[in-house]
N, C-alpha and C positions, 0 to 999 in steps of 0.2 A: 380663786383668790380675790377677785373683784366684783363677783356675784353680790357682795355684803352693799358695796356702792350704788346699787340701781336702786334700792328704795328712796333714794335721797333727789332720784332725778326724776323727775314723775313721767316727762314726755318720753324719756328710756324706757323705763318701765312699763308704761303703756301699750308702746307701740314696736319693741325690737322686734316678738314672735311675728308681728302684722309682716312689718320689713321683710324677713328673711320669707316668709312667706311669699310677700311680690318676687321680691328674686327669683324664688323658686318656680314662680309660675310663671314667665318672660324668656324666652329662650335667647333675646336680644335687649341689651343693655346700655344706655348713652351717661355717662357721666360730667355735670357741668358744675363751673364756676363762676367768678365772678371777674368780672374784666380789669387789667392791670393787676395782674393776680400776685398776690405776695406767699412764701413760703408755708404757711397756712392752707391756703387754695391748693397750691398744688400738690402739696404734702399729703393733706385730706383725700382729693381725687383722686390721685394717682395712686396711694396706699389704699383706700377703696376698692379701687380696679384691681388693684393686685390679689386681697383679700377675694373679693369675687371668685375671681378666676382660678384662683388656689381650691376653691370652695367646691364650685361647679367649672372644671377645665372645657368643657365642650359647651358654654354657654360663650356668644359672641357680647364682647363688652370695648367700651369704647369711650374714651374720655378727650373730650373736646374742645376747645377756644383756641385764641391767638397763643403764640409762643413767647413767651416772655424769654429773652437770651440771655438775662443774668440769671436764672435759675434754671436754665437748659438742662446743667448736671443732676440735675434730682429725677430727668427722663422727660421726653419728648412727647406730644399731641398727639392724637390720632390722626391721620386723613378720614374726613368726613366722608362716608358710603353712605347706600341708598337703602334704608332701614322700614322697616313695615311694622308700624305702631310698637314703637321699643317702649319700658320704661324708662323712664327720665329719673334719673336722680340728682339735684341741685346741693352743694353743699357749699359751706363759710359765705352764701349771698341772701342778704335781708330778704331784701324787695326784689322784683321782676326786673325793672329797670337797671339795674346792675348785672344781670346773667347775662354770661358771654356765652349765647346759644339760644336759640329757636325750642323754647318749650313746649310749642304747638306741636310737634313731632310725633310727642308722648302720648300712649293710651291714658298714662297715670303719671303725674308727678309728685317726686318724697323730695321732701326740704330735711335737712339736715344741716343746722348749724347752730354756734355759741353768740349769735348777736339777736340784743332784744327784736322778740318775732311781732311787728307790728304789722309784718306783710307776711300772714299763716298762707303763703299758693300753694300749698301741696298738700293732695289727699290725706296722705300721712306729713305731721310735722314734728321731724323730732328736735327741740331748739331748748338747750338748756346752757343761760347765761351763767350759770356757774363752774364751766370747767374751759382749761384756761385758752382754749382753741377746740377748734372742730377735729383736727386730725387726733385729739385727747379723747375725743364723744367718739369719733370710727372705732377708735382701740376699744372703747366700751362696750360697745357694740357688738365688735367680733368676742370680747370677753362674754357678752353677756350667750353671744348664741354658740362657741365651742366651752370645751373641757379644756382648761389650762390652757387656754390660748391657740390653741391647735389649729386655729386656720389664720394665725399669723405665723409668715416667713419672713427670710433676714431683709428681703425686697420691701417687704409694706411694715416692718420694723425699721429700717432706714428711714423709709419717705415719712413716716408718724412722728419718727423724733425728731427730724429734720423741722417738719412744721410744727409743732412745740414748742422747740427750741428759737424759730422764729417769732411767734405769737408771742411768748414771757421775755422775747429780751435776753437768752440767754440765763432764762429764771430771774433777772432782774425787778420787772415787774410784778406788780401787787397781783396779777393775776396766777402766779404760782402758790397752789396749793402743796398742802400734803400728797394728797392724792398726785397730782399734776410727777412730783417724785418719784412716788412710788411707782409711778405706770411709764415713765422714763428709767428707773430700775429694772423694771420687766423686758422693757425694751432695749435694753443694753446687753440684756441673758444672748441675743440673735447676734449675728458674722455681719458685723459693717463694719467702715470704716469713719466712726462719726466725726475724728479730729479734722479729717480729707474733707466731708462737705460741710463741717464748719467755715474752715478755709475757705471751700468756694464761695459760700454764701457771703464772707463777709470779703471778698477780693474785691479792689478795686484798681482799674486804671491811673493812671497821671494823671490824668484830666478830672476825673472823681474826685483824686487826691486835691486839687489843686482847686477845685472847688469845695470844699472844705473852706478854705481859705476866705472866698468868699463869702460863704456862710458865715462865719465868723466875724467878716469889717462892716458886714451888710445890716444885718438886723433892727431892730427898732425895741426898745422895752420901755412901759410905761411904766409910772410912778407906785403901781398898784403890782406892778407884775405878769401884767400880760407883755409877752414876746413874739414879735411877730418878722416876718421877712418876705418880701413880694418876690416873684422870680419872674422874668417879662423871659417872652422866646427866644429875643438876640443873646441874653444870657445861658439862656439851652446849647442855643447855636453857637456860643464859642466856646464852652466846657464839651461838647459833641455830647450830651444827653439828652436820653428821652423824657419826659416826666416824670415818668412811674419810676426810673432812676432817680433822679434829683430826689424825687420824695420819700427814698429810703435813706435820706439821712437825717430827716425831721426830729431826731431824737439827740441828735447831737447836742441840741440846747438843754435835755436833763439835766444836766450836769452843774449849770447855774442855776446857783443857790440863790437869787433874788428871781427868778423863773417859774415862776406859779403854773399861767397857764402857756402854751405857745404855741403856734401852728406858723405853716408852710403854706403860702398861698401862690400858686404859679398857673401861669397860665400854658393854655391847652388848646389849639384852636379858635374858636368863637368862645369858650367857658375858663371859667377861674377853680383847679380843682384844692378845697384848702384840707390840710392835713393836719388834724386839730388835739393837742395833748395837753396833761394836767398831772401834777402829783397825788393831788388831793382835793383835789374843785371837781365837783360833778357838772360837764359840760357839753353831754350828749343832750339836755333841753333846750340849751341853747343853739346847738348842731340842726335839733327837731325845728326849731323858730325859721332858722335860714333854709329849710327844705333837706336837710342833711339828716344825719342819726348814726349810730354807731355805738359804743360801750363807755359807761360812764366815766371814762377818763382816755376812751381815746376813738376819734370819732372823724366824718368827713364831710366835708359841705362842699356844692356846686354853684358857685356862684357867676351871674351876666356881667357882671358889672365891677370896674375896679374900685369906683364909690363905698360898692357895700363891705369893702374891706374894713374902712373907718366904724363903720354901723357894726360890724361884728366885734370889732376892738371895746366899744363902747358896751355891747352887752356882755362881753367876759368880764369888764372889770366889774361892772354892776352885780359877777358872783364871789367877787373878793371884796 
């Protein structure tokens, strides 16, 4: 059914037979992401692994990083064991510096993922910015190397809509396709519960709740349309969040309508990580300029310094 789609991806089409072939010749298997991992990440991985192992059951596989605790329910980490040159597969992370995981491990490393590939590290790269998430490319994937789907079950049909459905928004975003549909249709044929971990994914505490609030009296927006909002750590420390919390609600400002471009900048230790969106402004060059990069309308940057907040203000409005 979805055979007809891979001419259209070229790095799919190139490279699935290579893939499954590594697989096939690895008798142990590490699966990594990207750190502060969003429903994407782990959707991808963990649907992955499941896919794998459905595939080849006596093949050792094993999907790895820190735990993120608002996405627990989508399924849990590995414990790291002591592995003898496994393949690595990286998936939904750019560049190296973002993988939550030691790549040096691997006899081989395969990239796999939907964010422009300016950092191609893996022997195999399959990295196609037109579909609307990476756990959307894994189902591809397994489409492209069974008959009707056959080595997807209801486990890695949960965890693939699960991140889908994180990545578009809900299918809000400009990044749902047709296709993105149709392969969420497919995905609905399998025994989950997807109303249950929509729920979870979008559950919040009183304190979440309540910072909303703050989001709301806090913000900043210019004349032109850039919206922006600093989070310092004593504000962490009285809503009791961690970052990667707080910045899953960076999208709450869509919704105004004089809101062009807008990002989340809070801080993290010694760094400032900002969480940067747009309706319709392309401002992953501007993302690239500050050290960052990401999809043309929704992207992230690492910034030293609280200064260069103003300095990033100045160059978004410079794209309206």
């Amino acid at each position: 059914m979805f055979t007809e789609y891979i001419n259209g991806y070229p790095t799919l089409k190139d490279n699935y037979k290579a893939l499954i072939n590594k697989i096939n010749t690895y008798d142990e298997i590490i699966i990594l992401r990207h750190v502060r991992p969003d429903p994407d990440a782990i959707g991808a991985q963990l649907g992955l692994k499941s896919i794998i192992q459905h595939m080849f059951p006596n093949k050792k596989v094993a999907a790895l990083g820190d735990t993120e605790p608002s996405l627990s329910f989508l399924g849990e980490m590995d414990t790291a064991v002591a592995v003898d040159q496994p393949l690595v597969i990286v998936v939904d992370t750019a560049n190296t510096d973002r993988i939550d995981g030691d790549v040096s491990m691997g006899a081989e490393v395969i990239k796999i993922d939907h964010h422009p590939n300016h950092d191609p590290y893996g022997a195999i790269n399959i990295v196609e910015t037109g579909v609307s998430s990476t756990s959307e490319l894994i189902f591809l994937l397994a489409s492209a190397w069974g008959f009707d789907n056959d080595y997807i079950n209801d486990e890695s049909a949960r965890l693939l809509f699960a991140g889908i459905v994180g990545d578009t928004g809900r299918f809000l975003f400009n990044n749902t396709t047709e296709l993105t549909h149709k392969v969420v249709a497919e995905l609905k044929r399998f025994k989950f519960e997807a109303a249950k971990d929509m729920n979870e994914m979008n559950k919040q505490s009183l304190e979440q709740f309540k910072f909303k609030g703050h989001l709301i009296e806090a913000f900043k927006i210019t004349d032109k349309g850039v919206l922006s909002i600093y989070i310092d750590e004593p504000t962490l420390e009285k809503y009791g969040l961690s970052s990667n919390e707080a910045s899953m609600h960076v999208n709450i400002y869509r919704e105004i309508d004089e809101a062009k471009i807008w990002f989340m900048a809070i801080e993290e230790n010694d760094e400032i990580r900002v969480r940067l969106r747009a309706k319709d402004t392309v401002i992953n060059d501007v993302a690239e300029r500050f050290g960052g990069g990401g999809h043309p309308l929704a992207s992230g940057i690492t910034l030293k310094e609280k200064e260069e907040v103003q300095e990033l203000i100045k160059a978004l409005e410079s794209k309206l």
